[in-house]
Kinemage of the C-alpha trace (Angstrom):
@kinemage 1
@onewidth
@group {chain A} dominant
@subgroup {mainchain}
@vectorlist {calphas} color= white
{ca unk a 1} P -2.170 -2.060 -11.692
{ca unk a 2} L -5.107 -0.161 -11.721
{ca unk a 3} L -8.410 -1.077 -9.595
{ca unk a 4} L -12.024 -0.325 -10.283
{ca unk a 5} L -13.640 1.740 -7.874
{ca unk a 6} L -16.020 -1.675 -6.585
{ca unk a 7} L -12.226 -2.774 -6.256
{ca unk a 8} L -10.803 -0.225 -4.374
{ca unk a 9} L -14.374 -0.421 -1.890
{ca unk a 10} L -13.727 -4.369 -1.413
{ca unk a 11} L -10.468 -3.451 -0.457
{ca unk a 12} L -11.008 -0.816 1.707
{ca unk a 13} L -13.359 -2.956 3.758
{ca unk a 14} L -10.689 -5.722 4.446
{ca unk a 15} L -8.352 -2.909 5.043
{ca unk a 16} L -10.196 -1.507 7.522
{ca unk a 17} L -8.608 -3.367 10.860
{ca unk a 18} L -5.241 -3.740 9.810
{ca unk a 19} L -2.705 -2.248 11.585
{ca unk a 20} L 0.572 -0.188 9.600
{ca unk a 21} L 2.899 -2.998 8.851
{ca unk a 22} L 5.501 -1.059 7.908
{ca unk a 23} L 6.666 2.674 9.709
{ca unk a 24} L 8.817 5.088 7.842
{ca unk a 25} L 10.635 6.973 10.113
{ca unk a 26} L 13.150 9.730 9.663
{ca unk a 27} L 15.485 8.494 7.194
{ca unk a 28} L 12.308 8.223 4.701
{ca unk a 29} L 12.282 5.989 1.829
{ca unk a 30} L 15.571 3.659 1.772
{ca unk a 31} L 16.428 0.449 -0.170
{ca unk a 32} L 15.251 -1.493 3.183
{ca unk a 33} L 11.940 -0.126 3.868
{ca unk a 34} L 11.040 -0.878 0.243
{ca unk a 35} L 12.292 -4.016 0.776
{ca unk a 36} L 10.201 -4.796 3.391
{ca unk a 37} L 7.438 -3.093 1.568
{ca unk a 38} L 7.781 -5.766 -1.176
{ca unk a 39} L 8.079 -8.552 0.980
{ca unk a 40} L 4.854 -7.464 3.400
{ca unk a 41} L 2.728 -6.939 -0.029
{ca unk a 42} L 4.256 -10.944 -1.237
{ca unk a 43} L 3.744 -12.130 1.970
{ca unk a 44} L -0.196 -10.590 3.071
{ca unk a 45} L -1.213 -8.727 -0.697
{ca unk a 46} L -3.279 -6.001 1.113
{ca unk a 47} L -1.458 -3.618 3.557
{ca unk a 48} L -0.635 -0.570 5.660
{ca unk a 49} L 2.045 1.706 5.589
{ca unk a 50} L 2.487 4.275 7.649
{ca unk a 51} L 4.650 7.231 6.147
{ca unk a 52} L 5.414 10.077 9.207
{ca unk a 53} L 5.774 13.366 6.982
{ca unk a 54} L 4.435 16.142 7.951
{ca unk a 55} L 5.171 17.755 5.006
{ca unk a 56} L 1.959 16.810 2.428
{ca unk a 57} L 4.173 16.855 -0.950
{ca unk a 58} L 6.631 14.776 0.176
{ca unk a 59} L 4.562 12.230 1.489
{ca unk a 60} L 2.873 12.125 -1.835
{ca unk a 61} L 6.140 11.903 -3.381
{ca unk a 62} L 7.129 8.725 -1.006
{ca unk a 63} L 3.955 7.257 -1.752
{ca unk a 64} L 4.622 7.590 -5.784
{ca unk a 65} L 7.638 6.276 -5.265
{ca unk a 66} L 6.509 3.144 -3.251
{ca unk a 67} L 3.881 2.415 -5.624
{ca unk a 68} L 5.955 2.601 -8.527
{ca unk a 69} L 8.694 0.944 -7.138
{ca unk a 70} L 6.740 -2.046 -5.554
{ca unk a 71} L 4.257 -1.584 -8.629
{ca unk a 72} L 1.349 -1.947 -6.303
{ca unk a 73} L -2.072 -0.220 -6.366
{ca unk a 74} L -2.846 2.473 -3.654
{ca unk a 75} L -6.332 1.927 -2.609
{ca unk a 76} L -6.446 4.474 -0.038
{ca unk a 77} L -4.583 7.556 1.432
{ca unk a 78} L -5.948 8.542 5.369
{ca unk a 79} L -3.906 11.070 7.321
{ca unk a 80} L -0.214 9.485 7.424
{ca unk a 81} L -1.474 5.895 6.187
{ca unk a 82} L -1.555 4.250 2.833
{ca unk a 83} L -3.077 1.156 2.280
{ca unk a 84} L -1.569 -0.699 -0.960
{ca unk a 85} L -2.344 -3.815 -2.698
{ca unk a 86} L -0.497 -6.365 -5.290
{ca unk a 87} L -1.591 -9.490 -5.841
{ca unk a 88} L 1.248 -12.697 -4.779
{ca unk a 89} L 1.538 -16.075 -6.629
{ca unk a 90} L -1.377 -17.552 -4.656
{ca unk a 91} L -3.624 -14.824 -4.889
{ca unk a 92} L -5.115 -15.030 -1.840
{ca unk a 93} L -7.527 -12.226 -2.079
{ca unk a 94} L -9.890 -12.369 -4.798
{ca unk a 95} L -11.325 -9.258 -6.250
{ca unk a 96} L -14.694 -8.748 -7.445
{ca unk a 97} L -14.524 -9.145 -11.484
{ca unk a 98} L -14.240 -5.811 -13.491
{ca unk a 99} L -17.070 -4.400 -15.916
């Protein structure tokens, strides 16, 4: 899925006071946190996941992997926190139309 950047800004905005929805802790990226990933993004579309890596490549690693495995957009990366989108059957966020 890829976003505009009007897109991504829209998003950012609603983003903005959410709280991490999902913490990955020190056994990283398992079959259950992307589980729960997957169901968060059906369940709200737009959320935030905090990934606690001090280590900058593989948090950019976990953060491929949970967009391509949840094939979700990242909107935004800030410190520790990703914020990802994915539209669910009701779409209940609607984007502003692309150019």
């Amino acid at each position: 899925m890829n976003l505009t950047t009007k897109q991504k800004q829209y998003l950012k905005g609603l983003a903005h006071s959410l709280k991490p929805v999902v913490l990955l802790g020190a056994n990283g990226l398992t079959e259950g946190v992307l589980a729960e990933i997957d169901s968060a993004l059906n369940h709200h579309e737009l959320i935030k996941v905090k990934v606690a890596s001090s280590d900058r490549e593989l948090k950019n690693a976990i953060v491929d992997a949970i967009v391509r495995e949840t094939q979700s957009a990242k909107v935004q990366t800030i410190g520790h926190i990703v914020v990802l989108f994915r539209h669910s059957e009701e779409m209940k966020i609607a984007l502003p139309k692309a150019k």
